[in-house]
C-alpha positions in Angstrom: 74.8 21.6 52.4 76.9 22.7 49.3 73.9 23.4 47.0 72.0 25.5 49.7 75.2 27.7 49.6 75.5 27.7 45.8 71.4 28.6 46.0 72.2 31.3 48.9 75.0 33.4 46.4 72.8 32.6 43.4 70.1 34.5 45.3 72.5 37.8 46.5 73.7 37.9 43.3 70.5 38.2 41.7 68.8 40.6 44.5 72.7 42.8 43.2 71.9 43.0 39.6 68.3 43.6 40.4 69.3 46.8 43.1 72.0 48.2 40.6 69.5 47.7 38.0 66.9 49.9 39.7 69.6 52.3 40.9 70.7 52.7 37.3 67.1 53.1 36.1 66.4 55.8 38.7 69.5 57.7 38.0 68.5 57.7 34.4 65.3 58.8 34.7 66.1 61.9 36.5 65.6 65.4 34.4 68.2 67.2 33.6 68.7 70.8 33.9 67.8 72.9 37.1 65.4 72.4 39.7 63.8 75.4 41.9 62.2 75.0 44.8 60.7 76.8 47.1 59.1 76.1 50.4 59.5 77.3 53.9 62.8 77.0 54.4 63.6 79.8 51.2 64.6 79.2 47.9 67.4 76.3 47.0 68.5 76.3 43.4 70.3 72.6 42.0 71.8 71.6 39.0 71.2 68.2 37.6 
């Protein structure tokens, strides 16, 4: 009983680092600058 609950926080703590890694990763990989787009709904200007 006390190693499937060491195994169980082992595992959320790995599924953590993996999701912050991939958050991290995305939010680098982002360009900076400004994006314009256009589509039916008009023109939206952001700033990265």
């Amino acid at each position: 009983m006390r190693t499937n609950s060491l195994y169980l926080i082992i595992g959320a703590l790995i599924v953590v680092v993996v999701a912050l890694g991939i958050y991290v990763w995305r939010e680098e990989s982002k360009p900076s600058g400004v994006e314009l787009r256009i589509d039916e709904s008009g023109i939206s200007v952001e700033e990265n």
